[in-house]
Backbone bond lengths (Angstrom), bond angles and torsions (degrees), N, CA, C in turn:
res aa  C-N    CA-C-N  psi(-1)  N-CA   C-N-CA  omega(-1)  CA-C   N-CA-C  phi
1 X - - - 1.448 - - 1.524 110.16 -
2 X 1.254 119.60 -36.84 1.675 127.46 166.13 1.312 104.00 -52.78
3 X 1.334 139.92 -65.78 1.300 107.82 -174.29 1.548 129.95 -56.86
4 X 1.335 105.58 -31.73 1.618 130.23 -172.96 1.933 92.77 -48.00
5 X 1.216 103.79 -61.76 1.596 115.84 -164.62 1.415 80.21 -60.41
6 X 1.384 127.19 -90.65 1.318 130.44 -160.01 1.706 130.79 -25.64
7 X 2.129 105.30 -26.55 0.888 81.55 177.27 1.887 98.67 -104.50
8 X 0.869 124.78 26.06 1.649 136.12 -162.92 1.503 91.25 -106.95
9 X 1.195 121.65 -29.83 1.517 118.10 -179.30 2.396 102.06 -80.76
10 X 2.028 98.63 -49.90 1.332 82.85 167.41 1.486 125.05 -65.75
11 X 1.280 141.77 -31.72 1.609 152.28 139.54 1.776 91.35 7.63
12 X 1.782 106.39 -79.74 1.209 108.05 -154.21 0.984 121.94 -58.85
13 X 1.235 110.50 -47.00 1.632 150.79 176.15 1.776 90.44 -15.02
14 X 1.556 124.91 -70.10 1.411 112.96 -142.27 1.885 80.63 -125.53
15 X 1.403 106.47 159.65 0.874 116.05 176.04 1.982 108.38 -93.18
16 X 1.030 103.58 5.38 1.814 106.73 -161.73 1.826 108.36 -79.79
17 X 1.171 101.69 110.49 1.971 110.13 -172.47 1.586 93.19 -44.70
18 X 1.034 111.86 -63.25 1.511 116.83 -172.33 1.676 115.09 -65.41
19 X 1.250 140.99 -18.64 1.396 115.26 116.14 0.977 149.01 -5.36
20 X 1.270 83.75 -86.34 1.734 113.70 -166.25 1.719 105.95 -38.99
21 X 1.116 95.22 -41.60 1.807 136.13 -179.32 1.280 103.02 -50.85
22 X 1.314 138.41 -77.70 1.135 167.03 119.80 1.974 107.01 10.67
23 X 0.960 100.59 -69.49 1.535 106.20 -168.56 2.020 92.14 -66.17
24 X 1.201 105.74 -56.04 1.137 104.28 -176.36 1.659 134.42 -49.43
25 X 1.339 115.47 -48.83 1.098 149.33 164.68 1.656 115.02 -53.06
26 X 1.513 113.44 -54.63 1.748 116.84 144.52 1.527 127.58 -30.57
27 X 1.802 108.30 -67.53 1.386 104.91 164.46 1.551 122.12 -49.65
28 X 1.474 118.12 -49.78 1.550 117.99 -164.53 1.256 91.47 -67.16
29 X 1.127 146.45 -20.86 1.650 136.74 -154.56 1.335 99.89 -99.64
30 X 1.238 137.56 -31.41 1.299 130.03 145.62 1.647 146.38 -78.25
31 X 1.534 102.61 32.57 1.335 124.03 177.91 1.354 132.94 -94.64
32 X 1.082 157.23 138.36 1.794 139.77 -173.49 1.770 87.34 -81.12
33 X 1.380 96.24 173.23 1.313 126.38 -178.94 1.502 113.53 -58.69
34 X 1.503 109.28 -29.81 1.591 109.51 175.74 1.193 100.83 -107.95
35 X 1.185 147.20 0.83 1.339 126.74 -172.46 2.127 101.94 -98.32
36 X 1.343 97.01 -13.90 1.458 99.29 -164.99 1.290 111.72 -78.03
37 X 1.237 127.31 -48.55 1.267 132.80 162.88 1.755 111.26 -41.01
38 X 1.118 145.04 -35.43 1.079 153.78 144.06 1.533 125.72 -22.90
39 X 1.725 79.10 -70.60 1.513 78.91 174.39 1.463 136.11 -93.78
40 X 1.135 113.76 5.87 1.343 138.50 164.08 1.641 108.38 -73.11
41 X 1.362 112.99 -48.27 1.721 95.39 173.00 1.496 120.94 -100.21
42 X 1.485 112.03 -0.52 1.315 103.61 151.45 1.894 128.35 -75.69
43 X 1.385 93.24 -7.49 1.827 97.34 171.64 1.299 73.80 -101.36
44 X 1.123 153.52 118.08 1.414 167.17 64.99 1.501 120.64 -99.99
45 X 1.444 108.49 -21.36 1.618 127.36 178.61 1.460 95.38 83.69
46 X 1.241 108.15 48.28 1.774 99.15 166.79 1.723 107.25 -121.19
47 X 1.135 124.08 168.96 1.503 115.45 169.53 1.506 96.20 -105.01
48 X 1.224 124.90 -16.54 1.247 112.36 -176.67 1.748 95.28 -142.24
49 X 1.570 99.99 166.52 1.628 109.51 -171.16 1.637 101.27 -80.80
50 X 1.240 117.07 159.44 1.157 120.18 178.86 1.792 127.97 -59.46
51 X 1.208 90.25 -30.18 1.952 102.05 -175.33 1.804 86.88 -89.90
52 X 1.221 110.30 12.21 1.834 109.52 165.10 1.334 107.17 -87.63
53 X 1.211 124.78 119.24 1.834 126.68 -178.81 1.790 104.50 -87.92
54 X 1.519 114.59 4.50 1.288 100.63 162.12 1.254 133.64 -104.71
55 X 1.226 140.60 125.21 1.522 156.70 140.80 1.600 125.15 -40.83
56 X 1.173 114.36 108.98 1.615 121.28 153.96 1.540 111.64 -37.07
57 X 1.271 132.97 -31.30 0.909 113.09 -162.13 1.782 127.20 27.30
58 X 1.624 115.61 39.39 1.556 110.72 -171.21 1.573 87.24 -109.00
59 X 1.599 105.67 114.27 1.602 96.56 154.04 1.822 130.35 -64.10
60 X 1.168 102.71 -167.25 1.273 107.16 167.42 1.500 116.91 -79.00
61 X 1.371 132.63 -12.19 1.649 134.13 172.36 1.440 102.30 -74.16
62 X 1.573 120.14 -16.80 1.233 116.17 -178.03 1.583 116.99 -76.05
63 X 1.288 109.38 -41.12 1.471 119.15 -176.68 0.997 99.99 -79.26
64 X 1.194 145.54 -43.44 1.604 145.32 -162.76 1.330 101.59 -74.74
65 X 1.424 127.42 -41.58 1.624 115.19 160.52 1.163 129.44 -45.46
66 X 1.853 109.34 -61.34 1.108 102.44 164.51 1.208 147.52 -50.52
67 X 1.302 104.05 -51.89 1.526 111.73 165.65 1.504 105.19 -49.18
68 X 1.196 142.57 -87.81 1.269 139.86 -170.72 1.303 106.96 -44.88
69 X 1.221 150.55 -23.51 1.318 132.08 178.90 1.633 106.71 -77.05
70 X 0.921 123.06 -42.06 1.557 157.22 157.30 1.335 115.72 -16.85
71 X 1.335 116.16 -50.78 1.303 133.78 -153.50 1.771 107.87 -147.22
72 X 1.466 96.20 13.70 1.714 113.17 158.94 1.899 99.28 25.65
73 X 1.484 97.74 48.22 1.285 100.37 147.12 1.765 119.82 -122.15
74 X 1.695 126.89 -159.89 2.008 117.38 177.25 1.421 83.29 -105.03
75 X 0.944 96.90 168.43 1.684 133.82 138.76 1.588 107.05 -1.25
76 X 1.748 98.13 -66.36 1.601 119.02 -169.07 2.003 118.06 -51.63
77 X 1.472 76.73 -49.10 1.655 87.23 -177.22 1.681 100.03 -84.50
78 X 0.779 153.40 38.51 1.586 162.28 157.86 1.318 97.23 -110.39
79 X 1.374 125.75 -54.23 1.522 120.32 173.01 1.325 140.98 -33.06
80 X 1.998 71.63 -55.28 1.893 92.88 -162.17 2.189 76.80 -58.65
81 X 1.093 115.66 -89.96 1.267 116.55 -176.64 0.994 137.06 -12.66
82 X 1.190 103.81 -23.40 1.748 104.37 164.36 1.610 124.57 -98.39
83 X 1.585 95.85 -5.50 1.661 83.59 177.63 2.160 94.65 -95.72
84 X 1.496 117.55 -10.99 1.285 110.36 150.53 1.629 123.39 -31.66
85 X 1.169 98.44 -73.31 1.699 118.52 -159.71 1.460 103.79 -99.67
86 X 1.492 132.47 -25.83 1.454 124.37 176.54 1.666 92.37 57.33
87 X 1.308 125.19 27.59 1.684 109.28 163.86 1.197 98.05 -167.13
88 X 1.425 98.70 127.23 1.261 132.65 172.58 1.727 130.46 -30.73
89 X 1.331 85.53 -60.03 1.774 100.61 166.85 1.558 114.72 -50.78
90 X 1.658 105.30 -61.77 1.851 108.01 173.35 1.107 101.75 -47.11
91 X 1.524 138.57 -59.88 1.382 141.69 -175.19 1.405 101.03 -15.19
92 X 1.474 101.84 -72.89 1.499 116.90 -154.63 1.201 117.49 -96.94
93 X 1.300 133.05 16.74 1.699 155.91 112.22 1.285 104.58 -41.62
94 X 1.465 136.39 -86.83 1.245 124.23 -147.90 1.662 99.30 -80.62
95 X 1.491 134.71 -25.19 1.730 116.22 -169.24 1.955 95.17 -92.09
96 X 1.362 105.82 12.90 1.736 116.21 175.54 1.439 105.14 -99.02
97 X 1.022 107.65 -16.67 1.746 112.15 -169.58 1.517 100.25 -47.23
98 X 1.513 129.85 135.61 1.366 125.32 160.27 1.475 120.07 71.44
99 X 1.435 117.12 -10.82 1.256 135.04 175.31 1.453 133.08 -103.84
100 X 1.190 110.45 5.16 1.737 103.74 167.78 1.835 96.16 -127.22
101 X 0.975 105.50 172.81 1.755 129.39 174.80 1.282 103.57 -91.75
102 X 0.997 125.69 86.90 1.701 123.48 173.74 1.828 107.84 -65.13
103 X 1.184 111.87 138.38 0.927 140.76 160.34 1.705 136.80 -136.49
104 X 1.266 111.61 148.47 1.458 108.06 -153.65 1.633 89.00 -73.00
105 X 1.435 100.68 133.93 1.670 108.63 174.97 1.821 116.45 -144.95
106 X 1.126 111.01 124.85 1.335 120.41 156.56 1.129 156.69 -91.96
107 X 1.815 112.97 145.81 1.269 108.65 -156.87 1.931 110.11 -36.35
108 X 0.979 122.67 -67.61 1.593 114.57 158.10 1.439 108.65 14.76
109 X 1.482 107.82 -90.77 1.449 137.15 -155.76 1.915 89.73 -49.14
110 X 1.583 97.40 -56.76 1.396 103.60 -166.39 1.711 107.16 -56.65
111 X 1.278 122.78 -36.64 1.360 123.94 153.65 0.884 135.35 -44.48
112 X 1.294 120.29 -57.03 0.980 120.69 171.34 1.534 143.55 -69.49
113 X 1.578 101.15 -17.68 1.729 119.94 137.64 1.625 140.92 -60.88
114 X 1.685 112.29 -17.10 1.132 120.29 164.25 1.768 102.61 -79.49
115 X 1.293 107.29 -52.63 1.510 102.65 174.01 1.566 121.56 -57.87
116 X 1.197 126.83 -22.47 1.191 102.90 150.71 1.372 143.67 -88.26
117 X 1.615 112.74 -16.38 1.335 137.64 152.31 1.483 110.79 -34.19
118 X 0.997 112.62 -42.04 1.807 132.30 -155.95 2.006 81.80 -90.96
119 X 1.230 121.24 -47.28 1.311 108.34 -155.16 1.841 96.68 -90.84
120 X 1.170 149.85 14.33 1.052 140.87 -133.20 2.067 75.88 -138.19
121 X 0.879 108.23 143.16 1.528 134.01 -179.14 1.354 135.38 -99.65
122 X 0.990 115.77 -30.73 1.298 143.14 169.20 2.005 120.93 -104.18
123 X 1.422 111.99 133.26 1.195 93.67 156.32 1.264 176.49 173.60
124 X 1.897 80.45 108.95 1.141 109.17 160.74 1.738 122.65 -63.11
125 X 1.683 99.38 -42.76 1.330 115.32 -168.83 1.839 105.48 -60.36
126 X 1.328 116.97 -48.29 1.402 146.97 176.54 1.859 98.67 -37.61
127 X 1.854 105.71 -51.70 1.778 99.19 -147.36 1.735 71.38 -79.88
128 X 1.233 126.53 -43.30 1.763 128.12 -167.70 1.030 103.04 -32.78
129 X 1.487 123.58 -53.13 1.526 131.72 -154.15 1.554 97.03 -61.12
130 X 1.912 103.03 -75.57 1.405 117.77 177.41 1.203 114.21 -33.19
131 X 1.455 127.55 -53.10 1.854 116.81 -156.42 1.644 90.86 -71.85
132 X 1.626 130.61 -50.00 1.464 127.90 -170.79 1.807 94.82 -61.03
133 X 0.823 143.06 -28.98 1.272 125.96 173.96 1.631 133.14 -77.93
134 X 1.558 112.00 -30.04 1.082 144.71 128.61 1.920 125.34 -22.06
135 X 1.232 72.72 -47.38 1.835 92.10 -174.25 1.707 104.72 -74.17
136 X 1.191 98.46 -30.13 1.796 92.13 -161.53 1.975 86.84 -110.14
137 X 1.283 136.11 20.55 0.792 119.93 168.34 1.958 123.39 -109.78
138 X 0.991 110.42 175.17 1.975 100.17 -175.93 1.669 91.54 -75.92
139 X 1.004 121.22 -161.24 1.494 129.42 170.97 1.506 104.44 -82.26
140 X 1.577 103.99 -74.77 1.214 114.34 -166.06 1.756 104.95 -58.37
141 X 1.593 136.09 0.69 1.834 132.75 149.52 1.144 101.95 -83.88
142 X 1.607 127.85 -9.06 1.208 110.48 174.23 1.531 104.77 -89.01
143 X 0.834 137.11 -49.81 1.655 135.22 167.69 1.544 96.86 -21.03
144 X 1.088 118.00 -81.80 1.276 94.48 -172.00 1.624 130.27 -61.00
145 X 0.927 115.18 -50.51 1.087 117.18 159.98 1.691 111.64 -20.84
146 X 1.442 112.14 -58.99 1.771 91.76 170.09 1.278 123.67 -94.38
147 X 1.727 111.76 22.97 1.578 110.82 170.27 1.293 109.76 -83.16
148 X 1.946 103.00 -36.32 1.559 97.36 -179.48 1.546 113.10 -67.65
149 X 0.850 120.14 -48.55 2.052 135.55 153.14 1.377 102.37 13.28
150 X 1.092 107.74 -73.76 1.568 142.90 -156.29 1.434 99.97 -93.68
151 X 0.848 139.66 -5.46 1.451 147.94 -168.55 1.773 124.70 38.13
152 X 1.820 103.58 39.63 1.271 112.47 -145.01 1.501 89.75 -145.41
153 X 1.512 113.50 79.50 2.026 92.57 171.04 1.378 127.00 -86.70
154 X 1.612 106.16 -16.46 1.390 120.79 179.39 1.256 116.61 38.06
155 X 1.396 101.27 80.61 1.844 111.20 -179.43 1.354 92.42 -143.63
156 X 1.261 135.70 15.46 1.613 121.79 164.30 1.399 105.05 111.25
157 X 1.508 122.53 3.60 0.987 118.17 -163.83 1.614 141.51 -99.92
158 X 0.892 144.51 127.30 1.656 122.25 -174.34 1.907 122.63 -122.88
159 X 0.620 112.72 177.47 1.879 100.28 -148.26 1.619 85.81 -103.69
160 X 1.305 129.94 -1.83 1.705 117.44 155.66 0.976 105.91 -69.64
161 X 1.680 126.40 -56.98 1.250 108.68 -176.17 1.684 138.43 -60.43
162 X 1.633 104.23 -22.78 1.329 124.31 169.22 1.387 107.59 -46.11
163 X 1.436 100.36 -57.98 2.365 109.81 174.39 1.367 102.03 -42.30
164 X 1.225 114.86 -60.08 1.680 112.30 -146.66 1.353 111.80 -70.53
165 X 1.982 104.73 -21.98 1.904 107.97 172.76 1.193 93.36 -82.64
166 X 1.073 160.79 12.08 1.903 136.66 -149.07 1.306 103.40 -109.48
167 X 1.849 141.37 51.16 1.127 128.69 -141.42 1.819 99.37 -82.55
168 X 1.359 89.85 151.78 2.131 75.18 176.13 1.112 121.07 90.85
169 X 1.880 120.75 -4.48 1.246 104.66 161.12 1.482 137.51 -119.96
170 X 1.003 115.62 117.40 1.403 138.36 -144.22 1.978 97.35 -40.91
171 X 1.058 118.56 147.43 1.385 137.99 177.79 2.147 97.67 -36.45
172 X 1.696 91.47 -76.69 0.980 106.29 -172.00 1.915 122.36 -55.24
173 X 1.408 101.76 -13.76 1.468 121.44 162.63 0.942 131.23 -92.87
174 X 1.104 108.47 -52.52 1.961 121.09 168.51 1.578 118.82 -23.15
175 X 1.089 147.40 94.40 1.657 146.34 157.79 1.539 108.05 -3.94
176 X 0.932 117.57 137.07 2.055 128.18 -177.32 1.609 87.24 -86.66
177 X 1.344 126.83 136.16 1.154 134.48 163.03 1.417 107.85 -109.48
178 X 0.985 115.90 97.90 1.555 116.19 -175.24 1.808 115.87 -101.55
């Protein structure tokens, strides 16, 4: 998930297509065969690929729990911060600062936490999932983590160009960009 953020932060960094191109295409080229598909539709801001018929169904009361339980701040101070940054992800970068246990985690792991997010019914069960995932991530993997959330990473990016870096993944694997 560290590289993912790391290169989503260079993404933002420059406005240059052919960059963007470049930076992107670097990361995917150093990915295994399962991890790429992953990360190719999480730079789309999805948790799951489109020809995926499942839904998070996690509103925004979901993250805002988590996050705030997380980072043992109210409601209020999530606010003030968001009318700072007007984005969600920064939100939950800077009131994450110093507050979770980072641990090394992969896109996998991170999958495999939306899939249970997705399977959890209740939620309570839903913010549980998020804040423990949250918990073991840096701040700035948590940013993304709630850009894809939100389905909003806002780093310059658009999900044609995501296709055209994604080398290696098979038709029948590849994310539907619709």
């Amino acid at each position: 998930m560290e590289a993912l953020a790391r290169t989503g932060e260079a993404i933002r960094a420059t406005s240059s297509k052919l960059l963007k191109t470049r930076l992107l295409g670097e990361y995917f080229a150093g990915l295994d065969d399962e991890t790429l598909p992953l990360a190719a539709v999480f730079f789309t801001a999805r948790p799951f690929a489109d020809r995926d018929q499942r839904k998070l169904n996690l509103g925004y009361a979901v993250i805002r729990n988590a996050v705030c339980e997380l980072a043992g701040v109210d409601e209020d101070a999530l606010g003030e911060s968001y009318m700072r940054h007007s984005d969600v992800g920064d939100v939950i970068e800077e009131v994450l600062e110093g507050r979770t246990h980072p641990r090394p985690t992969s896109l996998r792991d991170v999958h495999a936490t939306f899939i249970r997010i997705y399977e959890q019914r209740t939620v309570k069960k839903k913010t549980e999932a998020l804040r423990e995932l949250l918990d073991r991530l840096t701040p700035r993997e948590a940013k993304y983590v709630g850009k894809i959330l939100t389905g909003d990473l806002r780093i310059g990016l658009r999900a044609g160009l995501v296709e055209d870096c994604a080398p290696g993944v098979e038709p029948c694997a590849r994310p539907s960009f619709a």
